[in-house]
C-alpha positions as a printed Julia matrix, in Angstrom:
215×3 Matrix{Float64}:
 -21.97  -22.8    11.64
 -19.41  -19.93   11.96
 -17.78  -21.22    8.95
 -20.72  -21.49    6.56
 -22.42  -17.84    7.76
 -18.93  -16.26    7.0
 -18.98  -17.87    3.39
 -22.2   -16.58    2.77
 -21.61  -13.13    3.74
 -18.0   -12.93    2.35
 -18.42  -14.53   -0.68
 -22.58  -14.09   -1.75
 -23.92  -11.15    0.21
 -20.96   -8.55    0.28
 -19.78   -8.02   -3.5
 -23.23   -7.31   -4.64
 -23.99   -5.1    -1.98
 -20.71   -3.42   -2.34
 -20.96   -2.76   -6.6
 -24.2    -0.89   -5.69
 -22.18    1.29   -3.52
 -19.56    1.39   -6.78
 -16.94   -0.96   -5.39
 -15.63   -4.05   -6.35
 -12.72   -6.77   -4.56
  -9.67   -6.31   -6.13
  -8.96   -8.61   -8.89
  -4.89   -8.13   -9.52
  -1.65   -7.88   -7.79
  -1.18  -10.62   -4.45
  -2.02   -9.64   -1.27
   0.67   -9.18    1.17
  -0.94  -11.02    3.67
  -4.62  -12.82    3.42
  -5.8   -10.62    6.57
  -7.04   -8.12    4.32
  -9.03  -10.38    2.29
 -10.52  -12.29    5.22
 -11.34   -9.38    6.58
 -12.93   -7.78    3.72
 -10.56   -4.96    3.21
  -9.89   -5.75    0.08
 -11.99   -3.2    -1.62
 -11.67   -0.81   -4.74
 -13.35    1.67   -6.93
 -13.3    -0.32  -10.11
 -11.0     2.35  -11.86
  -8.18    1.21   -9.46
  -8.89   -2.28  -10.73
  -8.03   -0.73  -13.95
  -4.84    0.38  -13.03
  -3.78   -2.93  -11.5
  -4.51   -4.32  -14.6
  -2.73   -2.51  -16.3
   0.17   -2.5   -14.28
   1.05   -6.27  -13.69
   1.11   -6.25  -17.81
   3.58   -3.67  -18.36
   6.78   -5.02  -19.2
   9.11   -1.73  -18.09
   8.42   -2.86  -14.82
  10.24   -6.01  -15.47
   7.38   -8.62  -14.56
   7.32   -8.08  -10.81
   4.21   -9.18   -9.16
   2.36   -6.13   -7.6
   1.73   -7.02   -3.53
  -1.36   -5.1    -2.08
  -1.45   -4.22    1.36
  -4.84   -2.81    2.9
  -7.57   -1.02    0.6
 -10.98    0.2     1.79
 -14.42   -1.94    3.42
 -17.45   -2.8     0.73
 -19.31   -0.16    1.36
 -19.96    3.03    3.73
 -18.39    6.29    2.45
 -16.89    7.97    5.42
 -16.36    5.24    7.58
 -12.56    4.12    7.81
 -10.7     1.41    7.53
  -8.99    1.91   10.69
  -5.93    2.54   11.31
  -6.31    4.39    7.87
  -8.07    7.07    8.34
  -8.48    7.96    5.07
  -8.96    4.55    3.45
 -12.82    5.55    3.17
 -14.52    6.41   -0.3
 -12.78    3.12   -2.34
 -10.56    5.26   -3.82
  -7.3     4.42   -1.75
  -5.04    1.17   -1.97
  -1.55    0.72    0.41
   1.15   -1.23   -2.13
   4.12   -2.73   -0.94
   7.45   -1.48   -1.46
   9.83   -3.8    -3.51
  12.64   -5.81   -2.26
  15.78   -7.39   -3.81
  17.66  -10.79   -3.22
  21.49   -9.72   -2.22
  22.08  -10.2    -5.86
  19.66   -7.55   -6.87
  17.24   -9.85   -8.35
  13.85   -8.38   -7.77
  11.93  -10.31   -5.23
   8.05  -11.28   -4.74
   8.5   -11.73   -1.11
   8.33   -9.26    1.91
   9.9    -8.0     4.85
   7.28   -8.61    7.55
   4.47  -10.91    8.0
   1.94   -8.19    7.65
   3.54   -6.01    4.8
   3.77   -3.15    7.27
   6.44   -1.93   10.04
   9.65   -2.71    8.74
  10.89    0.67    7.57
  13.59    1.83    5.31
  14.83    4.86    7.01
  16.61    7.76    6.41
  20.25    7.54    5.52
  22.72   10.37    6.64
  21.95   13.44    4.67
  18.57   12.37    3.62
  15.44   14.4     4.92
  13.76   13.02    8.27
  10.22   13.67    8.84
  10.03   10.98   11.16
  12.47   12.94   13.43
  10.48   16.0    13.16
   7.11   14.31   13.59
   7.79   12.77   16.86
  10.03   15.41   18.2
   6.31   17.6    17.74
   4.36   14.85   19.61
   3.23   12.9    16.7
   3.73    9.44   18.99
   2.18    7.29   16.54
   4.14    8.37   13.6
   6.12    4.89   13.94
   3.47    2.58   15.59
   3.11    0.36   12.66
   6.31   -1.18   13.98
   4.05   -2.72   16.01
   1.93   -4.27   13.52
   4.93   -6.44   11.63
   3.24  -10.16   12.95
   6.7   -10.88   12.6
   9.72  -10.02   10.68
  10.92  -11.94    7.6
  13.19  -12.78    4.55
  15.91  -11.1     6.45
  18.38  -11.16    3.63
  16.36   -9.05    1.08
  17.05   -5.54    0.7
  15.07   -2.27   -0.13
  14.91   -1.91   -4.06
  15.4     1.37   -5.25
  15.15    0.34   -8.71
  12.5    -1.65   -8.35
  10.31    0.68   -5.81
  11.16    3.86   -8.52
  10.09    2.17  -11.45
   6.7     1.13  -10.03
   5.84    4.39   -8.8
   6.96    6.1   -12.08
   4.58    3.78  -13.89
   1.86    4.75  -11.78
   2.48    8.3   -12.5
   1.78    7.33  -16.06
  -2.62    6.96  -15.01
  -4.54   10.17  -15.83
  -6.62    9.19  -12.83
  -3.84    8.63  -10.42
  -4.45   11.36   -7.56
  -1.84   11.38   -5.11
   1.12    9.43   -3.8
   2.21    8.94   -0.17
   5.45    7.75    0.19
   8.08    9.41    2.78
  10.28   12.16    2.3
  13.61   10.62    2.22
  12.51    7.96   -0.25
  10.86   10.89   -2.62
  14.54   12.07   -2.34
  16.44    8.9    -2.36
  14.93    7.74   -5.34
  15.02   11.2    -7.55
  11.07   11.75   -7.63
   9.54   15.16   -8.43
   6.39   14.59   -9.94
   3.96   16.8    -7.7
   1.33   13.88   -7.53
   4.2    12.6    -4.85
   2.4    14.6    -1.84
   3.58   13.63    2.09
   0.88   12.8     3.79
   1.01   14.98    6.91
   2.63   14.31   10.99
  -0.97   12.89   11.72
  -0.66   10.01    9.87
   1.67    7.35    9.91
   5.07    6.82    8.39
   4.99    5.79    4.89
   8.84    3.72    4.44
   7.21    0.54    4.81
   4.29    0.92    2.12
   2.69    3.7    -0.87
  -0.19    4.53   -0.37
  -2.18    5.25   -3.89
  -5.08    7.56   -4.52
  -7.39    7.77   -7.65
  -9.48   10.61   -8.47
């Protein structure tokens, strides 16, 4: 019974409902893990469709598949997709950062279970808003930790090549807004475009994920 109302909803009621309200589910990249979809979080502005598109097919970035953490709900502008606050209007989409085998052969798989909490911190040197956030009270700058499901693929490593050259192509869309990614990785990895915003103490870190914003 449970079962068969679900498929209905999910599968024949939602995605009309949501493409009058100017959304659509997201058609490219893999979701990092199948709770968004279940869920129905798995929802886009069809101009970041576009930009998937177009990004799985670009060769300069090598062919890696593009892993999609958390999006927005069908419909209701304003309401969030907690714990993103902002995840609200269809225009937001968390990506996953990429990882390397030991060899440096760019990986499909994923640190954690859920795509979220395993963090690539700052090395010595490097700036460290998660430092200053805390030390001002921000206590849930690092709560995602908490949100792992589990910890996995212990052997791969963060991909600075891999993680630049995605964002760089992303910079490349007209329509691409902002980009959250922390600090130390705007640093580590050389990026100045001014699209690269942080995204403030009241949020949570972002050196697990990007979060991606369309006009």
């Amino acid at each position: 019974m449970f079962i068969g109302l679900y498929f209905v909803t999910t599968f024949i009621i939602i995605p009309p409902l949501a493409q009058l309200c100017g959304r659509e589910k997201i058609k490219n990249g893999k979701p990092t893990n199948y709770m968004s979809v279940i869920l129905n979080r798995n929802y886009v502005k069809p101009e970041l469709n576009v930009i998937l598109s177009k990004l799985e097919s670009l060769a300069s970035y090598e062919n890696a598949n593009i892993h999609y953490l958390d999006a927005n709900f069908p419909f209701l502008d304003g309401f969030p997709l907690l714990p993103h606050l902002s995840h609200n209007d269809g225009k937001k989409l968390d990506i996953s950062l990429v990882y390397e085998s030991p060899s440096g052969k760019l990986s499909d798989k994923q640190k954690s279970v859920s795509g979220y909490g395993v963090f690539e911190g700052p090395k010595e040197g490097e700036p460290d808003q998660i430092a200053t956030c805390k030390k001002e009270g921000y206590f849930q700058y690092d709560y995602s930790k908490y949100l792992t499901f589990g910890e996995i693929n212990e052997d791969l490593r963060f991909s600075e090549m891999g993680t630049k050259l995605l964002v760089e192509v992303l910079l490349k869309f007209d329509n691409m807004e902002k980009i959250f990614i922390e600090p130390h990785l705007k640093s580590r990895l050389g990026l100045t475009n001014s699209k690269i915003r942080y995204h403030g103490c009241g949020a949570v870190r972002h050196d697990d994920h990007i979060h991606i914003q369309v006009k």
